[in-house]
C-alpha positions as CSV (number, residue, x, y, z in Angstrom):
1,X,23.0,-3.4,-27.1
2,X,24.2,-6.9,-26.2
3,X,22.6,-9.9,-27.6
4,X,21.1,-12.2,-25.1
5,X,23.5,-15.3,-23.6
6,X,22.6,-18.1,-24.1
7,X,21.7,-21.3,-21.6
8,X,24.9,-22.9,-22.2
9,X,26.7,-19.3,-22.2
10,X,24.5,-18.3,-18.6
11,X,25.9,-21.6,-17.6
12,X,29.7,-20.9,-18.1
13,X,29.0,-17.6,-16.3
14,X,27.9,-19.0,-13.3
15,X,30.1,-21.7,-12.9
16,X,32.9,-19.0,-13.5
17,X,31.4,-16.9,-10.7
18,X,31.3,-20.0,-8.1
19,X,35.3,-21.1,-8.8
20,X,35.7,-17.2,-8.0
21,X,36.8,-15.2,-11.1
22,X,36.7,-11.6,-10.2
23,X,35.8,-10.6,-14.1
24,X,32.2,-12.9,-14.0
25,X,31.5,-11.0,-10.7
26,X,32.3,-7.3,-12.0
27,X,29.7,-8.6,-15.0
28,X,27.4,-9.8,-12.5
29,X,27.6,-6.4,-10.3
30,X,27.1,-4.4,-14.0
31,X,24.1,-6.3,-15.0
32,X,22.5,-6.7,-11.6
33,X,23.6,-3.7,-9.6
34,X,21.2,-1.0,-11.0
35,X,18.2,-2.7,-10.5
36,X,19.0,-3.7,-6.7
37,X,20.0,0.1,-5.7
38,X,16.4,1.1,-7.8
39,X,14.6,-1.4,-5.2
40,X,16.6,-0.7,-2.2
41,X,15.9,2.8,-2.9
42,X,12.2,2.5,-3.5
43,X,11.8,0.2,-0.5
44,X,13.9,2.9,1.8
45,X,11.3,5.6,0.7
46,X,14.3,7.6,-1.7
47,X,16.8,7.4,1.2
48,X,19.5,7.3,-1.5
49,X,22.6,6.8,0.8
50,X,20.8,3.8,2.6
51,X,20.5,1.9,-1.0
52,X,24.1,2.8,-2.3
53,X,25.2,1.0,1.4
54,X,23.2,-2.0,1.3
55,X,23.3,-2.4,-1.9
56,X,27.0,-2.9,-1.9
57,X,27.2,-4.9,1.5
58,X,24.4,-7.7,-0.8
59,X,27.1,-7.9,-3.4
60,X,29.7,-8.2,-1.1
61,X,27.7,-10.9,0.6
62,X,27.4,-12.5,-2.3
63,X,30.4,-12.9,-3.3
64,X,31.5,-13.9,-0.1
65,X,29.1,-16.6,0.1
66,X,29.0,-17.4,-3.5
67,X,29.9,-21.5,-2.7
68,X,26.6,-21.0,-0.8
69,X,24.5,-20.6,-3.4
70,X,22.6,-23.1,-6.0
71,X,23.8,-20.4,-9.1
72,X,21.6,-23.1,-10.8
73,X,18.5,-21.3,-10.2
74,X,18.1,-17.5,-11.4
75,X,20.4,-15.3,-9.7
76,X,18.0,-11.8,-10.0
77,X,15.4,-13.2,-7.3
78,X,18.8,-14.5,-5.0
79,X,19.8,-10.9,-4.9
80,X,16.6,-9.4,-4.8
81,X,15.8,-11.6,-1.3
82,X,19.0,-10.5,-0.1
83,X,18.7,-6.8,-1.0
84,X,15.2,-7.1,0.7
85,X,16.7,-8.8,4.1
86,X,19.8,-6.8,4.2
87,X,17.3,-3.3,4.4
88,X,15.1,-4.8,6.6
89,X,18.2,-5.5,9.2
90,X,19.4,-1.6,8.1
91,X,15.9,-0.4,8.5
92,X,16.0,-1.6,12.1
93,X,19.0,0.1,13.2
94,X,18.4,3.4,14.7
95,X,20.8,4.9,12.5
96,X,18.3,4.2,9.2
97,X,15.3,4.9,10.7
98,X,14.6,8.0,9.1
99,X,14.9,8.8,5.4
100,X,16.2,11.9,3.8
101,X,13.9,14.1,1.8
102,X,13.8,14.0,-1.7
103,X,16.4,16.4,-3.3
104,X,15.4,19.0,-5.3
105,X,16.4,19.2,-8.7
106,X,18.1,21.8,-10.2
107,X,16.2,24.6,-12.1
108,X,15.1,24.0,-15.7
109,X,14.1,26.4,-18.5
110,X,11.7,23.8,-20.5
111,X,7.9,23.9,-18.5
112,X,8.0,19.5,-19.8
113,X,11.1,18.7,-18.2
114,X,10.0,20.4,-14.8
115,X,6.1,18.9,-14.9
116,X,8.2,15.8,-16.0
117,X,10.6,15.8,-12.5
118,X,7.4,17.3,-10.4
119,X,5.2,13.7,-11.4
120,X,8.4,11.7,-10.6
121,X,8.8,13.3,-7.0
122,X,4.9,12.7,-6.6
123,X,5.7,9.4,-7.5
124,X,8.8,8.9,-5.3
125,X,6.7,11.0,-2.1
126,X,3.6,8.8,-2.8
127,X,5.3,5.6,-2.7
128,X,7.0,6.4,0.3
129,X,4.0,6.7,1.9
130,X,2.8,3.5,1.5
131,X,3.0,1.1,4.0
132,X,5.7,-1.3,3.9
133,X,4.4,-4.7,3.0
134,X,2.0,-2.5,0.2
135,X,4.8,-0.8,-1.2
136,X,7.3,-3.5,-1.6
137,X,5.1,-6.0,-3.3
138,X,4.0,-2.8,-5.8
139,X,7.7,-2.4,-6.6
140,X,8.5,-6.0,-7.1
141,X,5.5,-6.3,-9.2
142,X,5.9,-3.1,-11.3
143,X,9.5,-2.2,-11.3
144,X,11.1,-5.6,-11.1
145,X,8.1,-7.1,-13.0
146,X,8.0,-10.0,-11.0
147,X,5.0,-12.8,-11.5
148,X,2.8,-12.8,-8.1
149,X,4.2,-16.7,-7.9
150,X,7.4,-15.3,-7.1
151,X,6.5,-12.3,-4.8
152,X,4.3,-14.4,-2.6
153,X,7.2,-17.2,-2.2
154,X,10.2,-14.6,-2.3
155,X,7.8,-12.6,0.6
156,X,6.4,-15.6,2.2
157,X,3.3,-14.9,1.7
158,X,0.3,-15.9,-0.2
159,X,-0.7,-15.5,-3.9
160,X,-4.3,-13.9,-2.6
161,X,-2.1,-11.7,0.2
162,X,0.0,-10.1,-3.0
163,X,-3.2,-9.7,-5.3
164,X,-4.7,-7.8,-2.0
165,X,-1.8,-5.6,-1.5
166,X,-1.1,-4.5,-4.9
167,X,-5.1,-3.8,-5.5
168,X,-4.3,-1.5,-2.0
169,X,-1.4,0.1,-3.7
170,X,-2.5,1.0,-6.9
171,X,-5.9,2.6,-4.7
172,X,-3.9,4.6,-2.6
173,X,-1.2,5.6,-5.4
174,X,-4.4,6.7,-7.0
175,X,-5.7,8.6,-4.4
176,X,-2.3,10.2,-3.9
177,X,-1.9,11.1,-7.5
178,X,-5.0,12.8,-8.2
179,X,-3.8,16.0,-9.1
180,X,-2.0,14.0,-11.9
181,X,-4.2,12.0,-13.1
């Protein structure tokens, strides 16, 4: 496990990734690239080959437009408003519309590790059928454990709209999890 950089050492990164050197922006993609396919994929309702797409046209756009950016501020909520725009222009093309299915997992002889994959494709079918706005602020605030500060400005939204639509969430998760609970 990697200790943690650093100011001075995040520092050095950044201005390394702005003058263009192609090593700081493989670290970059390694650190950062997991967690914007997870919320791509969450916000695309599991469409898996959606996220791997747009997830790779934000890095690309990032590093094409790296000069662009004030790598002064934190770079996770940069790539998480791009992530977040970039699906939003996929979602609208007719192409991405619809979402593939969850895919089944492969047989498994231990009764925990099947109950264990059945709750995470509840989880996967329930989110997915949230609405849009609901969902995405649950996943920011959950999986990317965002403050509701930085949802409502990353969304454009107020503090009260996020606090309303997470409370909505976790109700209807609840309701759709109640043969798990």
């Amino acid at each position: 496990m990697r200790s943690p950089t650093t100011p001075e050492e995040e520092r050095q990164k950044r201005l390394r990734l702005k003058s263009g050197d192609p090593e700081a922006f493989a670290e970059l993609f390694r650190e950062q690239q997991p967690g914007i396919l997870n919320y791509i994929y969450r916000l695309s309702g599991g469409n898996a080959t959606l996220a791997e797409d747009v997830s790779q046209q934000v890095f690309m756009n990032f590093w094409t437009h790296r000069n662009e950016y004030d790598l002064d501020k934190p770079i996770t909520p940069l790539l998480l408003t791009m992530a977040r725009n970039a699906w939003l222009n996929a979602a609208k093309r007719e192409e991405y519309r619809k979402t593939s299915e969850l895919k089944e997992d492969g047989a498994s002889g231990h009764d925990r590790g099947l109950e264990r994959r059945e709750l995470e494709k509840a989880i996967e079918k329930s989110l997915a059928a949230l609405e849009e706005p609901i969902r995405e602020v649950f996943i920011l605030s959950r999986y990317h454990e965002m403050k509701y500060a930085q949802i409502a400005q990353m969304l454009g939204i107020s503090v009260k709209t996020v606090e309303a639509r997470l409370s909505r969430a976790l109700q209807d998760l609840q309701k759709l999890l109640k043969d798990f609970l």
